[in-house]
C-alpha positions as CSV (number, residue, x, y, z in Angstrom):
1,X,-16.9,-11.9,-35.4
2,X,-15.3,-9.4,-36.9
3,X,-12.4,-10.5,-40.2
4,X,-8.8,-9.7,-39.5
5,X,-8.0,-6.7,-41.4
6,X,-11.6,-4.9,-40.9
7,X,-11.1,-5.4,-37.2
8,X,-7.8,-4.7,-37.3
9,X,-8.4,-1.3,-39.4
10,X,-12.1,-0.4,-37.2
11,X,-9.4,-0.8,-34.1
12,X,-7.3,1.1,-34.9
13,X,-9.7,3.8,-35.9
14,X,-11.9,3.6,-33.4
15,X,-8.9,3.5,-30.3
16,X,-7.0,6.7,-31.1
17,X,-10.0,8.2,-32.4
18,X,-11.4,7.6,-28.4
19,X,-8.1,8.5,-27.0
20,X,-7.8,11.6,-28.9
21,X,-11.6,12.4,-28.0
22,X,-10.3,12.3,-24.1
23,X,-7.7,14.2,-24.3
24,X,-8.9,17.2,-26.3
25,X,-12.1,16.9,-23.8
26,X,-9.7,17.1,-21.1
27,X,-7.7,20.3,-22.6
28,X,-10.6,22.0,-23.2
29,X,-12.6,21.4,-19.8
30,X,-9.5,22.4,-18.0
31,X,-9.0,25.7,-19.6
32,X,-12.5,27.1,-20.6
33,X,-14.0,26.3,-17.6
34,X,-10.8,26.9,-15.2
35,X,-12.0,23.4,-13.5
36,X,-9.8,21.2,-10.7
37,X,-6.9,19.9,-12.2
38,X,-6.3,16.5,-9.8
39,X,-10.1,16.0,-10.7
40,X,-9.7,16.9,-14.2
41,X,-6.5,14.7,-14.7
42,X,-8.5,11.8,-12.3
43,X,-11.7,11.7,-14.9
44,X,-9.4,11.6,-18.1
45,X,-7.4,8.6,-16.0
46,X,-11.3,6.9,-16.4
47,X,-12.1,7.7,-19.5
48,X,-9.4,5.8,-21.0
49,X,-10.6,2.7,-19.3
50,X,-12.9,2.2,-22.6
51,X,-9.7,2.0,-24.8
52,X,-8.9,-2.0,-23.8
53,X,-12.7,-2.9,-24.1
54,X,-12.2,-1.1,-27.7
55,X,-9.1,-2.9,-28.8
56,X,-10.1,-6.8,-27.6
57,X,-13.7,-6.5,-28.7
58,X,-12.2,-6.0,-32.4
59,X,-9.3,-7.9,-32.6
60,X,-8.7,-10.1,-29.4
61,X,-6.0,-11.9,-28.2
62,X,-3.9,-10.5,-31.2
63,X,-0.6,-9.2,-32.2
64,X,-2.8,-5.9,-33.0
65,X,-3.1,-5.4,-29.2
66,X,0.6,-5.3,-29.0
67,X,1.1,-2.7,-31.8
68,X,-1.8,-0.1,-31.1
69,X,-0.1,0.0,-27.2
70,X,2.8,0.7,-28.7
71,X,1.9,3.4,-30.9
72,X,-0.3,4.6,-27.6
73,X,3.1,4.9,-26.0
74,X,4.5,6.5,-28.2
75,X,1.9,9.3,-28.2
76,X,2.4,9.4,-24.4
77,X,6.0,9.8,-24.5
78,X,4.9,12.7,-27.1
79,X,2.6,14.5,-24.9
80,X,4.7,13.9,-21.8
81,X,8.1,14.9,-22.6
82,X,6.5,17.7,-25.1
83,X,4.8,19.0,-21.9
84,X,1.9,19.1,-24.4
85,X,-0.4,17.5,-22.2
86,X,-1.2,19.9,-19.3
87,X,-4.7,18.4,-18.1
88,X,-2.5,15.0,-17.3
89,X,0.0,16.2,-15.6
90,X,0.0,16.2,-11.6
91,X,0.2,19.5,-9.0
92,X,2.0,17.8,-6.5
93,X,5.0,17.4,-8.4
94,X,7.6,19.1,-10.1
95,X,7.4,16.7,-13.1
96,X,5.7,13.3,-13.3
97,X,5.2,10.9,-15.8
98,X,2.8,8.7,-14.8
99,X,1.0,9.6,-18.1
100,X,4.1,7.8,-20.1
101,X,4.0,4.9,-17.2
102,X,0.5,4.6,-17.9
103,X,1.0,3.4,-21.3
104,X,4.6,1.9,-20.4
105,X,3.1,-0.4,-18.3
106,X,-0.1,-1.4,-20.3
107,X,2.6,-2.3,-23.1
108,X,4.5,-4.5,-21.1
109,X,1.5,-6.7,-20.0
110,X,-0.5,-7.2,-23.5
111,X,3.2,-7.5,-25.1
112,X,4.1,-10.4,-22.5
113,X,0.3,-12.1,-23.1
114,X,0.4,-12.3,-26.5
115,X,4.0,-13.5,-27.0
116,X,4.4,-16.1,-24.3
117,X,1.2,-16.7,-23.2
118,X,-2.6,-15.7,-24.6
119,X,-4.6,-17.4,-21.4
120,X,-3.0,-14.3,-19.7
121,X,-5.5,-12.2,-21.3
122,X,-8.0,-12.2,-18.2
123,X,-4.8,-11.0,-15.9
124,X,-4.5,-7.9,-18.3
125,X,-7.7,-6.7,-18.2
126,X,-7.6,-7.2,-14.6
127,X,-4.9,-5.5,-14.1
128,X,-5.3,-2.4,-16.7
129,X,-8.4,-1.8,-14.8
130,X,-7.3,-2.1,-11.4
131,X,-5.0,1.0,-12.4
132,X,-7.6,2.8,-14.5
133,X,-10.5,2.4,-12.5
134,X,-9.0,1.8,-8.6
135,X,-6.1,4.8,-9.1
136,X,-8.7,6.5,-11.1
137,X,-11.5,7.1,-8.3
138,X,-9.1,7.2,-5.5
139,X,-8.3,10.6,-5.3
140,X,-11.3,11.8,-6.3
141,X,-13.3,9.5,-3.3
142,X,-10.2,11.1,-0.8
143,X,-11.4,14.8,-1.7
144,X,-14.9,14.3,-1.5
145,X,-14.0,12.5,2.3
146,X,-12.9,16.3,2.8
147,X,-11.5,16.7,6.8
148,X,-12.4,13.1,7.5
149,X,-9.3,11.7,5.7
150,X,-5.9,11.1,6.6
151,X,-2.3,11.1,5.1
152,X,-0.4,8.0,4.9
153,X,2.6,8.7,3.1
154,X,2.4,12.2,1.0
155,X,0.5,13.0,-1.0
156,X,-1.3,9.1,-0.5
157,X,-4.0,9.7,1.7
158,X,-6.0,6.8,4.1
159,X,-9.0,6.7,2.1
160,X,-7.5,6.7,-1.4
161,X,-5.7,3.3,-0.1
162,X,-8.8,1.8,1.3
163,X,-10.8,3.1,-2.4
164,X,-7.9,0.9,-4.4
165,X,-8.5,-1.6,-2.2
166,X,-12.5,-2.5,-2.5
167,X,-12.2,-0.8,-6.0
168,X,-9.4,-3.6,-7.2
169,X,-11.3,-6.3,-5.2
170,X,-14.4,-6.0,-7.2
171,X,-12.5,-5.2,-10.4
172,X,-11.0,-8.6,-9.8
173,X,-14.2,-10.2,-8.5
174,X,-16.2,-9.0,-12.1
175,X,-12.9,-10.3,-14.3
176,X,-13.5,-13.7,-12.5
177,X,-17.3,-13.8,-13.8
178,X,-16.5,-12.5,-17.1
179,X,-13.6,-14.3,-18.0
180,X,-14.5,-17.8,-16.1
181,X,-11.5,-17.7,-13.7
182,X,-12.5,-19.4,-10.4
183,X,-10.6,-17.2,-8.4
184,X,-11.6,-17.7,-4.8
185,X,-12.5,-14.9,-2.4
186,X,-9.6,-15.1,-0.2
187,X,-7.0,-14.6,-3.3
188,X,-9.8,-11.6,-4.8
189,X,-9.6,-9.5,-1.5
190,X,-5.5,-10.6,-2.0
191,X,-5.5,-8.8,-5.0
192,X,-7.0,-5.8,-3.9
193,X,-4.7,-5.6,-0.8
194,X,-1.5,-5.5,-3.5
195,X,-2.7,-2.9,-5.6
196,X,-3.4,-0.9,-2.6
197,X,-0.1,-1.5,-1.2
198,X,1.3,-0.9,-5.1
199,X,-0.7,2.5,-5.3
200,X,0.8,3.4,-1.8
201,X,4.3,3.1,-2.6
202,X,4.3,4.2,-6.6
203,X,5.2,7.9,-5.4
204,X,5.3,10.8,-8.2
205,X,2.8,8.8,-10.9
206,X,5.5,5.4,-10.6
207,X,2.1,3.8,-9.1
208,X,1.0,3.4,-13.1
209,X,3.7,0.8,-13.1
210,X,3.4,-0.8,-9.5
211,X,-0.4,-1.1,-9.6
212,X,-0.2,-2.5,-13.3
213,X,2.9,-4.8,-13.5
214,X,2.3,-5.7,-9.5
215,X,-1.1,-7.1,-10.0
216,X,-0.6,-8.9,-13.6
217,X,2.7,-10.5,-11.7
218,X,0.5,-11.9,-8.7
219,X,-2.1,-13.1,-10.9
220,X,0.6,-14.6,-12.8
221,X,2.3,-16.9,-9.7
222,X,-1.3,-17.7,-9.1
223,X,-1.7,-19.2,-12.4
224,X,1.2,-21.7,-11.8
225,X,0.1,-21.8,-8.4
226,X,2.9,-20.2,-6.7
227,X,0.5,-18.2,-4.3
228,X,0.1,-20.3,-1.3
229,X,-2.0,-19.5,1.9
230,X,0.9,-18.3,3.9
231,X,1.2,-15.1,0.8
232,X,-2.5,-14.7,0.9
233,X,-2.1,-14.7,4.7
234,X,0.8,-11.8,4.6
235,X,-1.1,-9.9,1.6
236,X,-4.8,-9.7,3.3
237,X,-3.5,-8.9,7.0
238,X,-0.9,-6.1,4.8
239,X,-3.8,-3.2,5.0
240,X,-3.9,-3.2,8.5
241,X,-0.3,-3.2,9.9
242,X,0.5,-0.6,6.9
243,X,-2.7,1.4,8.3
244,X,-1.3,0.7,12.1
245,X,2.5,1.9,10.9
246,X,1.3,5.3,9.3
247,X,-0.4,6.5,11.9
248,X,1.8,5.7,14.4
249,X,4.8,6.8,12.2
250,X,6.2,3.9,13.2
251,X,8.3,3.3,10.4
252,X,9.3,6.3,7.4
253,X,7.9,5.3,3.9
254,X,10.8,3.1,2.3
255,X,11.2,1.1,5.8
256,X,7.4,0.1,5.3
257,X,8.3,-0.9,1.8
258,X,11.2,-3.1,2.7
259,X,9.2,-4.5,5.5
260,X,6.2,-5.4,3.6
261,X,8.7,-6.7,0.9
262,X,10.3,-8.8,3.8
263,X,7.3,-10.5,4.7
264,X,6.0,-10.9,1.2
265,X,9.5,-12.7,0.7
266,X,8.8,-14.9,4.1
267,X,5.2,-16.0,3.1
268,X,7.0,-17.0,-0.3
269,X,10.0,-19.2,0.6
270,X,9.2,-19.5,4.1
271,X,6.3,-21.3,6.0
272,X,2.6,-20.4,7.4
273,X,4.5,-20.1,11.1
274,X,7.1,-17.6,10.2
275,X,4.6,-15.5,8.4
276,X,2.2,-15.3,11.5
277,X,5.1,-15.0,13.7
278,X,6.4,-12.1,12.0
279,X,3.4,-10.6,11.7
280,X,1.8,-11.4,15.2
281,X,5.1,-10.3,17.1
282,X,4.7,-7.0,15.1
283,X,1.5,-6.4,16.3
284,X,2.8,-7.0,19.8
285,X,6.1,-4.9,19.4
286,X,3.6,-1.6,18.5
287,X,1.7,-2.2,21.5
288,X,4.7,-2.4,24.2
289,X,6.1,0.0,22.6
290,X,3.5,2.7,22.5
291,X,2.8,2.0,26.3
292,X,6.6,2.1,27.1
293,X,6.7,5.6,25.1
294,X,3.9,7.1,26.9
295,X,5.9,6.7,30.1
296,X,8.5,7.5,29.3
297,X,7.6,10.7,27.8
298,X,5.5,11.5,30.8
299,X,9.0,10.5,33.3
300,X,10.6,13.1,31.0
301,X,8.2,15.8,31.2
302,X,8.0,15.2,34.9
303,X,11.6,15.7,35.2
304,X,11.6,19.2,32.6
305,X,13.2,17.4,29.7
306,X,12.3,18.6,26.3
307,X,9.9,16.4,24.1
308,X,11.6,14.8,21.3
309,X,10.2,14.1,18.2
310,X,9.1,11.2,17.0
311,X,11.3,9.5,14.1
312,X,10.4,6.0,12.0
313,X,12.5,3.6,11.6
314,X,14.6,3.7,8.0
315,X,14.8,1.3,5.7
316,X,18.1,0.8,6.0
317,X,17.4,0.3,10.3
318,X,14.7,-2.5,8.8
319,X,17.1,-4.2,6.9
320,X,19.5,-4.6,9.5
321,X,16.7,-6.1,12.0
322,X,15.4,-8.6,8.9
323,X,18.3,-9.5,6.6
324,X,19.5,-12.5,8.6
325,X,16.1,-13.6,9.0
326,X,15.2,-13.2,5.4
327,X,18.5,-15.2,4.2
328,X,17.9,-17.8,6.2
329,X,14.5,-18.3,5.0
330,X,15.3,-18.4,1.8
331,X,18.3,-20.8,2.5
332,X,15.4,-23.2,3.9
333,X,13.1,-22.7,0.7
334,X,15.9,-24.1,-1.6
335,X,17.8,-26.4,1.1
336,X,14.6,-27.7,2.6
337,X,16.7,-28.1,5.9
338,X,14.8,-27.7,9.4
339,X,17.8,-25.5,10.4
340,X,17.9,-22.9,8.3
341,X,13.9,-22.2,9.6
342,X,15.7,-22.8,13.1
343,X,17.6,-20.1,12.7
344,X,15.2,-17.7,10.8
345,X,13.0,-18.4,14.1
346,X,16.4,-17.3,16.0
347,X,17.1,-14.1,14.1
348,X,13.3,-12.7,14.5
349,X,12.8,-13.8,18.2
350,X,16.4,-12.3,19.3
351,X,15.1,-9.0,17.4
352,X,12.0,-9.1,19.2
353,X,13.6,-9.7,22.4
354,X,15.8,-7.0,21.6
355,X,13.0,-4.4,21.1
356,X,11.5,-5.9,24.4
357,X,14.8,-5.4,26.4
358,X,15.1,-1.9,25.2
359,X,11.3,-0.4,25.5
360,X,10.4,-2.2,28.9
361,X,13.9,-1.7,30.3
362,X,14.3,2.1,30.0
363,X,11.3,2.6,32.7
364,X,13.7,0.7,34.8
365,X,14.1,2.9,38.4
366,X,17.7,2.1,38.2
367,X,20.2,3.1,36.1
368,X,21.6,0.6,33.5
369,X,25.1,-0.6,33.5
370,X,27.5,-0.7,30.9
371,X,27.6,-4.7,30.3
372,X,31.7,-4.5,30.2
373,X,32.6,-1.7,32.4
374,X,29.9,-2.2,35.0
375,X,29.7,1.2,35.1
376,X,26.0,3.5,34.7
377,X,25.4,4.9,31.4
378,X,22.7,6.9,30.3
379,X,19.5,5.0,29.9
380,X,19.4,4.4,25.6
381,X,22.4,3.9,25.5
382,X,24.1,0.7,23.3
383,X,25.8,-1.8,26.3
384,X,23.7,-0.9,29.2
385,X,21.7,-3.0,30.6
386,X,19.4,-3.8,33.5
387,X,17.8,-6.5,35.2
388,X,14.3,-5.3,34.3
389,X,15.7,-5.5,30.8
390,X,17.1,-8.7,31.3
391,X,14.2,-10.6,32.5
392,X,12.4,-8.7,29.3
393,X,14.7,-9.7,26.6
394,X,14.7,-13.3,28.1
395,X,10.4,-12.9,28.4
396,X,10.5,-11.5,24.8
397,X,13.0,-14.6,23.4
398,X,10.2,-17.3,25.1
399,X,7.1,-15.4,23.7
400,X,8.5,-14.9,20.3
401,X,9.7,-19.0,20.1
402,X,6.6,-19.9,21.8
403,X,4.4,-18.3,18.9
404,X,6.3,-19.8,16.2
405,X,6.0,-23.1,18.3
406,X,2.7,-22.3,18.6
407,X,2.1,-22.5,14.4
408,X,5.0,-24.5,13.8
409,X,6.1,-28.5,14.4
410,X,9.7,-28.7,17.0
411,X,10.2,-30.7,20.6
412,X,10.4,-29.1,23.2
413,X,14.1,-29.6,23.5
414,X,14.1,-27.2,19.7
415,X,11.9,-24.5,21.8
416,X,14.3,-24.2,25.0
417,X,17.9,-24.1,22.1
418,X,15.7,-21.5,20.7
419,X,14.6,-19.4,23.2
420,X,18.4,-19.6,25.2
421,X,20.1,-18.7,21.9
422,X,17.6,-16.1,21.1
423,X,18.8,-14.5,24.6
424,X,22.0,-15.1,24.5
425,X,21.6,-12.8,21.3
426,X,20.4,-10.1,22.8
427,X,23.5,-10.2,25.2
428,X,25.8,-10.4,22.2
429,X,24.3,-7.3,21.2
430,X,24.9,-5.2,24.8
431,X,28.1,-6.8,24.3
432,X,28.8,-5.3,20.1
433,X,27.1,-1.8,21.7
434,X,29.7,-1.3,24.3
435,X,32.8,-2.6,22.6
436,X,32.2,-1.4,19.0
437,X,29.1,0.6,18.2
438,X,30.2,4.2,18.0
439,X,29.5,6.8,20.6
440,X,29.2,10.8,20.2
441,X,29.1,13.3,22.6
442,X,27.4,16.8,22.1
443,X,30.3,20.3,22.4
444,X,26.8,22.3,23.3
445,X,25.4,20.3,25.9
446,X,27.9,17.6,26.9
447,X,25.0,14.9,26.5
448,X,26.5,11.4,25.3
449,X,24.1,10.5,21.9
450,X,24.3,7.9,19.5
451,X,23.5,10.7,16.5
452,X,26.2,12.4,14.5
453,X,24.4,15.7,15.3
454,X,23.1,17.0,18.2
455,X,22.0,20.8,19.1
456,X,22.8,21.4,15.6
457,X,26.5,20.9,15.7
458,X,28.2,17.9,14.7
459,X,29.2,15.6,18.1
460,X,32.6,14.0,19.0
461,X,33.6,10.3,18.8
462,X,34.0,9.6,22.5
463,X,34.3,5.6,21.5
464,X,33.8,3.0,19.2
465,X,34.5,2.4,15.4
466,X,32.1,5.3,13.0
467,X,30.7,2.7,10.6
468,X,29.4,0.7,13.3
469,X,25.9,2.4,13.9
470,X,23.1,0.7,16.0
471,X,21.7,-0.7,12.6
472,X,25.0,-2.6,12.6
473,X,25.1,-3.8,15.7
474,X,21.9,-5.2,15.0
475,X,23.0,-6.8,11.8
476,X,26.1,-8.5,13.4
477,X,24.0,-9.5,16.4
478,X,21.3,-11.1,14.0
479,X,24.2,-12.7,11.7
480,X,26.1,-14.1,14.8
481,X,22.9,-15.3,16.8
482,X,22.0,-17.5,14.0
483,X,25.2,-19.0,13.2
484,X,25.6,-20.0,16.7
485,X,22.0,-21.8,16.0
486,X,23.3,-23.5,13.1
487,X,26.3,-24.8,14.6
488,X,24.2,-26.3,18.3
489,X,21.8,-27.9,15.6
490,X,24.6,-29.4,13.2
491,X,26.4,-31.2,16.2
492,X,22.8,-32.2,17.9
């Protein structure tokens, strides 16, 4: 074992002397032999994976880890800001700074383990290297996959996501050995399925702080045993619903964060039931509505109309749909009262019925009718609706309640409040859309449209209040629906 101050002084030697090896490596690669600069930037990312087996195998668990990051980020806030650091720096950006992140985040892990907490140790490691090694290969695997790989989310490609995936797993799985953890399998693949969701989302180098402060905070709550089976549920079933939503462009970037933040949030205040209900009832949502789309598009090319282009839902459209939910969950987590998960069930089965109504009833033969007026409106529109859309929405309530029942513990006499005030929700929202939600209509092509713009020129209020939007509606629909729950179960 080495003593204090000659391991403390062979550390500090032997670290930036390593670090400064790497870097001029890097420099001169890059310019004397004119090489790749992703895969340049991508081999100096692994090289520096040494540096924390350098610093722990001569000082450990010490207040020396703390300062020699420090002074590391210091020298990348140097090279970063300086621009002095060419080889490091990323082509598909006009500045990033994952280089400074890099050692940002490494700080704020060792600096956390060492002050409050030395038994973190293992979750450091496990996390540096999940970033150095995972974030570090996954580009490099996604070239070499050439015209077999896909884009997620630019410039995050399918097989980078899948390489931080396995890559973290078995990072993880070798810690466990090392270190003596008894992590089990399910929680290892867990951990792989965050820092690929952490890589994914860190956009313009911010992925050295998601993938490093993401994957030391899970193993953290798993420590105090905060990671229950409904989050290792939500976390392991992640890959493939993010995977599903890409490449249907189901959703745009941020509303696939909020939404896998959303159910991240229900597996951890909520129950195993809302968790596979959420996630199940997603599943089945994509399905109708990729059949309901292909018929409709082919109604629309049948009848000349010009193919639209596909748009994702926002984040801000996924808030609106979830928010209620997601309150009321957490409500129940600190309340521990039946209603509250009542009326989570409520919120997510009249959203689902919703979607149901609106994908199955537009291949209605008949034209919808406004819900107040009783007069036809175009189909899409807010406040029409049809009796193919009806018996849908009312379908769609029953499923929804029925898989929650399904997971969950209610009477029978719960599932039927459920499933009628889920309904009833989706009729409070035809009702919101024709009153209130704001209607445009097109000067070019006279077309009523629910979009500010249309044909390039900005459209008319025909009706309704402008800060009442669809995503509104849906909110206030969502917000009312479960009240109304509330208040049957408070007097039952």
């Amino acid at each position: 074992m080495w003593g204090t101050t000659l391991g403390a002084v062979l550390m500090y030697v032997a670290t930036f002397a390593y670090m400064a090896l790497v870097i001029l490596v890097g420099e001169f690669v890059l310019h004397k032999f004119n090489t790749d600069k992703e895969m340049t930037r991508k081999c100096e990312h692994l090289a520096t994976c040494a540096s924390w087996a350098i610093c722990y195998f001569f000082v450990g668990p010490s207040i020396h880890l703390v300062i020699v990051n420090f002074l590391s980020l210091l020298v990348f806030a140097v090279l970063t800001f300086g621009n002095l650091m060419k080889s490091a720096e990323r082509e598909d950006a006009d500045k990033s700074y994952g280089i400074f992140y890099f050692g940002l985040a490494t700080f704020v892990t060792i600096t956390i383990t060492i002050l409050f907490n030395k038994d973190f140790i293992p979750y450091s490691a496990i996390a540096y290297y999940c970033l150095a090694l995972a974030d570090g290969f996954a580009p490099i695997i996604a070239k070499l996959a050439g015209r077999y790989n896909v884009t997620m989310f630019k410039p995050k490609s399918l097989v980078g996501f899948l390489t931080v995936l396995v890559i973290s797993s078995l990072v993880t799985l070798c810690c466990n050995f090392i270190f003596q953890l008894n992590l089990n399998w399910a929680f290892i693949i867990a951990v792989g399925c965050f820092a690929a969701h952490a890589e994914l989302y860190g956009q313009r180098g911010f992925d050295n702080v998601t993938v490093n402060l993401g994957v030391f905070g899970l193993l953290v709550l798993n420590h105090y045993g905060l990671v229950t089976l409904p989050v290792l549920v939500a976390l392991i079933s992640a890959p493939a619903i993010t995977i599903f939503i890409t490449q249907t462009k189901a959703l745009t970037m941020l509303g696939a964060l909020i939404s896998f933040c959303y159910v991240l949030a229900t597996a951890i205040f909520g129950n195993f039931s809302l968790v596979m209900m959420i996630l199940i009832l997603f599943v089945a949502e994509g399905i109708v509505s990729k059949f309901t789309s292909e018929r409709f598009k082919s109604n629309d090319q049948e009848e000349g109309k010009p193919k639209k282009e596909k748009k994702g839902r926002s984040a801000f459209q996924i808030i609106a749909n979830a928010a209620v939910a997601c309150v009321c969950v957490i409500a129940y987590y600190f309340t521990n009262n039946v209603i509250f998960m009542y009326a989570s069930i409520v919120a997510i089965a009249e959203e689902f019925a919703d979607s149901m109504a609106s994908d199955i009833g537009r291949l209605s033969r008949f034209a919808p009718l406004d819900i107040l007026k009783f007069k036809p409106v175009t189909p899409g529109i807010s406040g029409g609706v049809s009796i193919l859309g009806l018996v849908s929405a009312l379908v769609g309530a029953a499923v929804a309640v029925f898989v929650a029942y399904c997971f969950g513990v209610f009477e029978w006499h719960v599932f039927l409040i459920l499933v009628l005030v889920a309904f009833l929700g989706t009729i409070i929202d035809s009702v919101l859309g024709s009153l209130m939600q704001v209607l445009y209509k097109c000067p070019t092509c006279q077309t009523l449209t629910e979009r500010e713009e249309c044909c390039g020129n900005k459209a008319e209020i025909v009706k309704g209040v402008k800060c009442i939007d669809n995503s509104m509606v849906n909110l206030l629909t969502g917000a009312l629906t479960s009240i109304i729950a509330i208040l049957i179960f408070i007097v039952l």
